[in-house]
C-alpha positions in Angstrom: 0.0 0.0 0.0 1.4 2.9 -1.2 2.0 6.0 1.6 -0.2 8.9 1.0 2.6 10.9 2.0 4.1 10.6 -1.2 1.8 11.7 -3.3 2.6 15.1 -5.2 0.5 18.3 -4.4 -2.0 19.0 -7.3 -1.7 22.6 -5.9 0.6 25.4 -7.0 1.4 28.0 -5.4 0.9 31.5 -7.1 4.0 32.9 -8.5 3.3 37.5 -7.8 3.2 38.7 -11.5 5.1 42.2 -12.0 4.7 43.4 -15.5 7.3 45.2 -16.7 6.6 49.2 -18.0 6.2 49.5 -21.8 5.0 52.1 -24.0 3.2 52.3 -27.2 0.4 53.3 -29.0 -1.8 50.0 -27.3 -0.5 51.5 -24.1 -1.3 54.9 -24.1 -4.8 53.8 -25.1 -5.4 52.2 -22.1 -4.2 54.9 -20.3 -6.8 57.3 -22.0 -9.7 54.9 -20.8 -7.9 54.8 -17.6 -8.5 58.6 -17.4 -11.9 58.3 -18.8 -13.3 55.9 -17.0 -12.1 56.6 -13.8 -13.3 60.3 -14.0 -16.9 59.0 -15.1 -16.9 56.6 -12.2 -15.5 59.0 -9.3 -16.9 62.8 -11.0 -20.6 61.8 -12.2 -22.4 61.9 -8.5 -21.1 65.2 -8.7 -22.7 66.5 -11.6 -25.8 68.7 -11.1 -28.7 68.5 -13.2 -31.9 71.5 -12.6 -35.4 69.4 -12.4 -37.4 71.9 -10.7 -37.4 72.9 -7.3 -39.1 69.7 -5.7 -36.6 67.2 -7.4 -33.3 66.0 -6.8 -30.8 68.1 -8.7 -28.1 65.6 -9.0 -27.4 64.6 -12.9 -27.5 60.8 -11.7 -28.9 59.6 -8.6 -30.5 55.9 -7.8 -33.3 57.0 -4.9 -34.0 54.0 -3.0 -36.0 55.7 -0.9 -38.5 57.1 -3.3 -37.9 54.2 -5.7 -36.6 56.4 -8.9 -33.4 56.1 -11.1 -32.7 59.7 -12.6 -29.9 60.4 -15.6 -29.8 63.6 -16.4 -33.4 64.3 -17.9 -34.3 60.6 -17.9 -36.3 59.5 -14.7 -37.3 55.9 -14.5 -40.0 54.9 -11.9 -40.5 51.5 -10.4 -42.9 50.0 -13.1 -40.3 51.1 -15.8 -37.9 48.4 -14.9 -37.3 47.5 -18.4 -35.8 50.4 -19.4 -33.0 49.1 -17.1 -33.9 45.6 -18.0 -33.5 47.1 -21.9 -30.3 48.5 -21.0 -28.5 45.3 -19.7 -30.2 43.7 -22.8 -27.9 46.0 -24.8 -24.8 45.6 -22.6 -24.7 42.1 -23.5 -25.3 42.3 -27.1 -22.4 45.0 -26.7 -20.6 42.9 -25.0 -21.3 40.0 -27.8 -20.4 41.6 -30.7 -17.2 43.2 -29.5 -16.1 40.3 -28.5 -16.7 38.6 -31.9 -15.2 41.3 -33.9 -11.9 42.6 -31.6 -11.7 39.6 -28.8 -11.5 39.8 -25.1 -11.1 44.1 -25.6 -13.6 44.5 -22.5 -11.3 42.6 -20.8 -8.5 43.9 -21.8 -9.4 48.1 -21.5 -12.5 48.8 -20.2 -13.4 45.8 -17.3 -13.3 47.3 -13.7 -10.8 44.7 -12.3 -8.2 45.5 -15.3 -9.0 49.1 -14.9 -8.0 49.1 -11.1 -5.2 46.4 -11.4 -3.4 49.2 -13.5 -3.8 51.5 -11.8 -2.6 50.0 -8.6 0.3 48.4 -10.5 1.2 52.0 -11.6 0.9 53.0 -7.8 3.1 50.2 -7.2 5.6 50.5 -9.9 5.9 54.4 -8.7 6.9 53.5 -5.0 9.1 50.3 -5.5 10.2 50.7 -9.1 10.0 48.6 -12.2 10.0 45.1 -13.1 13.3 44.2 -11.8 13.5 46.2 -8.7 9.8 44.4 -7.5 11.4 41.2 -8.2 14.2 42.1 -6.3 12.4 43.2 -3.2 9.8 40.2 -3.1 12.5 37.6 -2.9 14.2 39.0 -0.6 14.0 37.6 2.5 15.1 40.1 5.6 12.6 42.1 6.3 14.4 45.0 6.8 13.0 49.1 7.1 13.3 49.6 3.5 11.2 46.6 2.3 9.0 47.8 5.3 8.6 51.5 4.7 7.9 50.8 0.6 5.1 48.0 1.2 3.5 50.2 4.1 3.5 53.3 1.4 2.1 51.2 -1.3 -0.8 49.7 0.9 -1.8 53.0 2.6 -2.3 54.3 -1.4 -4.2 51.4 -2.2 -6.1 51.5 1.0 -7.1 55.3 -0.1 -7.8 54.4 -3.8 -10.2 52.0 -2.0 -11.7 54.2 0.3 -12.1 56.3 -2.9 -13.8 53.6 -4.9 -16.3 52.6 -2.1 -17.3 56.1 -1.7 -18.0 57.2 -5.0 -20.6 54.3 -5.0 -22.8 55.2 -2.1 -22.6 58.8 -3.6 -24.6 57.6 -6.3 -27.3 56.7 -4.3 -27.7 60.2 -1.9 -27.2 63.7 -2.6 -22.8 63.5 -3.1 -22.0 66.8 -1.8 -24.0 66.2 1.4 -23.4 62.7 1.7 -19.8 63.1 1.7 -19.7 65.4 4.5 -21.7 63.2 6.5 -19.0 60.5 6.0 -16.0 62.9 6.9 -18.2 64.3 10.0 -19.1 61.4 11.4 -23.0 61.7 10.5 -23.5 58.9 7.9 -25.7 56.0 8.1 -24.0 52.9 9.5 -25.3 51.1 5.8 -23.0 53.9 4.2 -20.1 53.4 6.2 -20.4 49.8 5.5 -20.7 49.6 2.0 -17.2 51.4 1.6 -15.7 49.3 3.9 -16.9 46.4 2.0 -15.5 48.1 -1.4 -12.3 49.7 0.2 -11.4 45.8 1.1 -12.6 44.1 -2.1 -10.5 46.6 -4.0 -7.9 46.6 -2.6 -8.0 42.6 -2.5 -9.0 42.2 -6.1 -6.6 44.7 -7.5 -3.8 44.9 -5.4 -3.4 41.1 -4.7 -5.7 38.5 -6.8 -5.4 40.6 -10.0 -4.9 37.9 -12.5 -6.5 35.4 -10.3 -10.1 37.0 -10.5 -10.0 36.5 -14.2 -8.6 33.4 -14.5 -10.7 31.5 -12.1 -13.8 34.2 -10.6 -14.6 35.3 -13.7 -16.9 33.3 -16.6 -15.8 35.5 -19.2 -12.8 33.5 -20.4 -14.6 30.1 -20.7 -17.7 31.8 -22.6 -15.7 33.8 -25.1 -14.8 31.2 -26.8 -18.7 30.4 -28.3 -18.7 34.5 -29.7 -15.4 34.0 -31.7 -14.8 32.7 -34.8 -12.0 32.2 -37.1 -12.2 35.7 -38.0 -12.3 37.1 -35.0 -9.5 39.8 -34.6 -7.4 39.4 -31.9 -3.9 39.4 -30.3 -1.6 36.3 -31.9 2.0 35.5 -32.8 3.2 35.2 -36.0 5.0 31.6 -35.2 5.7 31.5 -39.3 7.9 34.7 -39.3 9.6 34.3 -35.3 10.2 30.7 -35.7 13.0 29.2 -34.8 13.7 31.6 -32.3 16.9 32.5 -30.9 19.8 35.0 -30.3 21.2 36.9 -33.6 25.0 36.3 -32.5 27.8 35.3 -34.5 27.6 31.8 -32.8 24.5 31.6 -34.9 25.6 32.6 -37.9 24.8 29.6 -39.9 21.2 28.7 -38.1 18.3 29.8 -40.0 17.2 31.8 -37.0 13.3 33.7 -37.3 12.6 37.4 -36.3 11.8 36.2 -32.4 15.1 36.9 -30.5 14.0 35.3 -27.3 14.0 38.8 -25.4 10.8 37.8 -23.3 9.7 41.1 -23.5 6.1 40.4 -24.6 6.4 37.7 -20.9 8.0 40.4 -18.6 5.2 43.2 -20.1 2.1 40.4 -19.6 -0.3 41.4 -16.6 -1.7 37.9 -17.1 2.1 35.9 -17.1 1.3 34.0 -20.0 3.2 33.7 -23.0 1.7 34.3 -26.5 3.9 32.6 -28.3 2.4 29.4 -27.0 -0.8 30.2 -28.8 -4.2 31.4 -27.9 -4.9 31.1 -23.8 -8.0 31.6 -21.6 -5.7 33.9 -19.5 -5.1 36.4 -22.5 -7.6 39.1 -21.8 -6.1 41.3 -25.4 -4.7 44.2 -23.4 -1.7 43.8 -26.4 0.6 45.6 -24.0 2.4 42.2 -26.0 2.3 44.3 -29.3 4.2 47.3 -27.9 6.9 45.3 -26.3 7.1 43.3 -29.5 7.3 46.2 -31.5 10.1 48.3 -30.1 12.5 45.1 -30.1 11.7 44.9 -33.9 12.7 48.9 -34.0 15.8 48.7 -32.4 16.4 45.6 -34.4 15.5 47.4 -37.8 13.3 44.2 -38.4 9.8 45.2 -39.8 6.5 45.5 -37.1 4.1 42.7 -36.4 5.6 39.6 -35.0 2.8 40.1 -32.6 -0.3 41.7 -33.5 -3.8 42.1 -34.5 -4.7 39.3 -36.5 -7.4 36.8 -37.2 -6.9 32.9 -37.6 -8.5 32.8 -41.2 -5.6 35.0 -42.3 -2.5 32.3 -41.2 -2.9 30.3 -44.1 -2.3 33.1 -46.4 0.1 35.2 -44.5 2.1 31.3 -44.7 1.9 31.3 -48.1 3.6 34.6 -48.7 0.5 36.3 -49.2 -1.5 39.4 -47.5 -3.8 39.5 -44.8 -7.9 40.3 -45.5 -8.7 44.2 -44.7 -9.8 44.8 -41.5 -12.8 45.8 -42.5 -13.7 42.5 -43.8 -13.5 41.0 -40.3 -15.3 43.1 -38.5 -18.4 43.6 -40.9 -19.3 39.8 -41.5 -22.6 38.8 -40.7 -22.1 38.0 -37.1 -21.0 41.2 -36.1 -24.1 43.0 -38.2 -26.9 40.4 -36.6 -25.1 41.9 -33.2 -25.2 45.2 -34.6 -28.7 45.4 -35.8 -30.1 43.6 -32.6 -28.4 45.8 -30.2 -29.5 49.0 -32.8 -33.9 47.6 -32.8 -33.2 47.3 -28.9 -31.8 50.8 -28.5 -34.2 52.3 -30.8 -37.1 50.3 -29.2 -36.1 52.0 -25.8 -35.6 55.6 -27.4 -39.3 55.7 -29.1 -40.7 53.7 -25.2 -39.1 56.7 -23.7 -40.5 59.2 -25.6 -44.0 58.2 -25.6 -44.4 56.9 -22.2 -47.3 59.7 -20.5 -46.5 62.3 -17.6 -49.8 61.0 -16.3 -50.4 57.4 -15.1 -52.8 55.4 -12.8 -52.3 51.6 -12.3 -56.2 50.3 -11.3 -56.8 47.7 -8.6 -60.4 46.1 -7.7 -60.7 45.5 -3.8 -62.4 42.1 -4.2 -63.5 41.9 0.0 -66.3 42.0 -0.5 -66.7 41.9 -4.3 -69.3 44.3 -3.7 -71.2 46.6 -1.7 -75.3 47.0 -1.3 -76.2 50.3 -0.5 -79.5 51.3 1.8 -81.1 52.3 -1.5 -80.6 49.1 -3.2 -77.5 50.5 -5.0 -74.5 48.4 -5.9 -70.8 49.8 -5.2 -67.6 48.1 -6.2 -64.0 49.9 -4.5 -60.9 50.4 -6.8 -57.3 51.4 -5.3 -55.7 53.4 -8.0 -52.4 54.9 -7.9 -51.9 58.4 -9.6 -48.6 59.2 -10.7 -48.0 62.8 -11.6 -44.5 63.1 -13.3 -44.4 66.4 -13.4 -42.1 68.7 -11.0 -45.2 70.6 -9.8 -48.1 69.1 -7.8 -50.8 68.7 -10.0 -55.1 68.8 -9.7 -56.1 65.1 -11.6 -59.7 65.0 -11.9 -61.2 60.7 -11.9 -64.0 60.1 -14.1 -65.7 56.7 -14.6 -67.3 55.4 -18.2 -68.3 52.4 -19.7 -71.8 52.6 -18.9 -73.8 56.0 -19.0 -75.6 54.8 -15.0 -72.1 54.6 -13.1 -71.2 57.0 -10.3 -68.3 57.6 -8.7 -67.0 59.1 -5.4 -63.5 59.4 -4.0 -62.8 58.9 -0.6 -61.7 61.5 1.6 -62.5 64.0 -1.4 -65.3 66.1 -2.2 -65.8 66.0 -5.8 -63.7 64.3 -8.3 -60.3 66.2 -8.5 -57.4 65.0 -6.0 -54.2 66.9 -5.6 -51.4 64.8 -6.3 -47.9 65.5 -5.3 -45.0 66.4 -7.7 -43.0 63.8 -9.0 -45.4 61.3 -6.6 -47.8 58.7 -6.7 -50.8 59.3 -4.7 -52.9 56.0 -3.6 -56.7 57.0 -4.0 -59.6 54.7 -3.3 -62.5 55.4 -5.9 -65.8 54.0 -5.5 -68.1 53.2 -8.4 -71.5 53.0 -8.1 -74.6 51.5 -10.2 -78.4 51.9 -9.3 -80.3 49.3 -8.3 -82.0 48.9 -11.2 -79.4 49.3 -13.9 -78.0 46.9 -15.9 -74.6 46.7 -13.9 -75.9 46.8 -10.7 -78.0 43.4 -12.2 -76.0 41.6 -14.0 -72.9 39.2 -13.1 -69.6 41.1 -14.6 -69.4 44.5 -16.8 -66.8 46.6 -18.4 -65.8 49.7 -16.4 -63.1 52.1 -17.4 -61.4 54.6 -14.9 -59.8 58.1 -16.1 -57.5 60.4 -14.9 -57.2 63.9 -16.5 -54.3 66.5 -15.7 -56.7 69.7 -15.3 -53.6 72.0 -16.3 -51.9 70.3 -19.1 -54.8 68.4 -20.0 -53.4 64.9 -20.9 -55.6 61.9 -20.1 -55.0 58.0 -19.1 -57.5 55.5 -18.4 -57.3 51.5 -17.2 -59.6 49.3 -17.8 -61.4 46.7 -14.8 -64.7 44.8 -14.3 -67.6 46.0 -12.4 -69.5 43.3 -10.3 -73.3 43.1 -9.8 -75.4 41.1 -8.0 -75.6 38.4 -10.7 -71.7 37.2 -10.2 
């Protein structure tokens, strides 16, 4: 019987990554949507937007507390989930059809946990220096003042970047300016203070120490990427045809028919992800093509021509092998894939645009109290009760006035209000119970079930809505 003892560990250890700096044109891209998407995320609850007097004035707010979701001029109420619903619809066919067309570039630019893993690998690389000098300090073993005071610096940044982060969440869901002095003062609600604690550590967790980790193993992404790419899908690859056999351009070599590659491992040392893309396509590659700049100033200093590593699609290998050129990139990108994306994420979009801009300022929602189905009066009359919820939209309080049709005998009454015109608040829904009533001897107030229809009419603007419901008799 063998001793259990012996049996190898199926578990690895993880090996820190520290990508070495590069610059390039791929570079400096991600260092524009750094900028730009960092300032959307920490600047927008700080944007004002006028509504009137008795709204919120922040540009984008999510009010929990009143149940509304404003952007800018857009405000979504409870019961218009699916613009949101719409939204996420359109992320996702986003999110399909760049994936088809470019790769893993979400992944690689625009994803939150790439976004702050540069940035706190920039914060890093500032305090303890480059590639090398990280190295150097992680293997060393003494713990000694130096390796001290630099990790104790880097942590405190990341710990504020953190704080940072959590923050400008809640402020999207409370007035920011005020908000935010409540958090410095002390004054906050304890649900505030706790969700930027619970950011400030998953931050700095994520992007300070998992980095690659989170996409490799928390994140689906990678293993569903695979089913939107094709074989013309553009993404990062190695030109194995052209670097092949790799190797150092010395004089020892002289007589080896050595490729373009010179074994540098500069597109491995600039890799956030550790991998190496001359082994092929990975599940770790998320595109970033940090690859292509490293790649690229070897071949300058070389004087050897661009694009051992690159932007290419796996149709195009066979011809580039055969001496020939690659397909425009046009012709990758517009194939019918990426135009079934395209024109379902455009009918979605449009969809919500024209929903958006006829959806009424006036609204009721109509609901029949069924205990007891209905009422008999003292003079034989028969009354059925409705709960309807006006919403007025507007920033003003406005006079709605409740009518009742369907059959020329019905009544109606509102309760607690004399007469048939109810104040309802600005940018409110007011719950108002109507009553509707038939005489005895009418066809409604006889029968088993009729047809009733409710309105509501703004008395300034003058714009109308009506639901339909059933009015029960005797017969039923």
């Amino acid at each position: 019987m063998s001793d259990s003892s012996q049996t190898p560990s199926l578990y690895a250890a993880r090996e820190p990554i520290f990508p070495r700096r590069v610059s390039g044109k791929f570079r400096n891209l991600k260092w524009i949507i750094m900028a730009v998407t960092l300032g959307i995320y920490y600047l927008t609850p700080f944007l004002r937007w006028d509504r009137g007097p008795n709204l919120p004035d922040q540009a984008v707010l999510v009010d929990l507390a009143n149940r509304r979701f404003y952007f800018f001029w857009i405000e979504i109420w409870p019961h218009e989930f699916y613009f949101v619903a719409g939204l996420l619809i359109m992320a996702g066919l986003g999110l399909f059809l760049f994936t088809s067309a470019l790769g893993r570039v979400w992944c690689g630019y625009t994803c939150p946990q790439t976004v702050w893993t540069d940035l706190y690998i920039l914060v890093e690389r500032w305090i303890e220096g480059d590639r090398n000098a990280r190295l150097r300090l992680h293997r060393q073993k003494k713990l000694d003042l130096r390796k001290i005071r630099l990790r104790v610096t880097k942590w405190i940044v990341w710990l504020l970047i953190g704080m940072a982060t959590g923050g400008a969440w809640v402020f999207y869901f409370a007035d920011a300016p005020t908000l935010a002095v409540d958090l410095f003062t002390g004054q906050a609600h304890i649900i505030a203070y706790s969700t930027v604690a619970i950011l400030t550590f998953t931050t700095f967790l994520f992007g300070g120490f998992a980095r690659e980790q989170i996409c490799i193993y928390a994140c689906p992404w990678p293993r569903i990427q695979a089913a939107m790419m094709d074989e013309d899908t553009l993404t990062v690859a190695y030109r194995d045809w052209r670097g092949e056999p790799r190797g150092k351009h010395r004089k020892a070599n002289a007589d080896k028919p050595l490729g373009d590659c010179v074994d540098c491992m500069a597109c491995v040392n600039v890799c956030p992800m550790g991998i190496d893309i001359r082994e092929g396509q990975q599940m770790e590659c998320i595109t970033c093509a940090l690859c292509i700049d490293a790649c690229d100033d070897v071949m300058d200093k070389l004087g050897r021509p661009r694009g051992l590593i690159d932007y290419m699609a796996l149709s195009d290998e066979s011809r580039e092998r055969d001496g020939g050129k690659a397909k425009p990139v046009w012709s990758h990108i517009l194939r019918p894939r990426t135009v079934l994306y395209t024109a379902l994420w455009s009918m979605v979009g449009v969809a919500l645009v024209y929903a958006l801009f006829i959806r009424p300022e006036v609204d009721l929602t109509v609901a029949p109290v069924r205990n007891p189905t209905y009422v008999t009066l003292s003079d034989g009359s028969i009354r059925n009760t409705y709960d309807v919820r006006l919403r007025n939209k507007h920033g003003d309080a406005r006079p709605f006035e409740v009518t009742v049709s369907g059959d020329p005998a019905y009544q109606i009454e509102l309760e607690n209000v004399a007469g048939a015109i109810v104040e309802v608040p600005a940018d409110a829904a007011h719950l108002q119970r109507v009553y509707v009533i038939a005489p005895k001897e009418t066809g409604p107030a006889q029968g088993e079930a009729t047809d009733v229809r409710i309105w509501v009419e703004d008395t300034v603007s003058g714009e109308r809505a009506y639901k339909d419901s059933t009015f029960n008799g005797r017969g039923q």
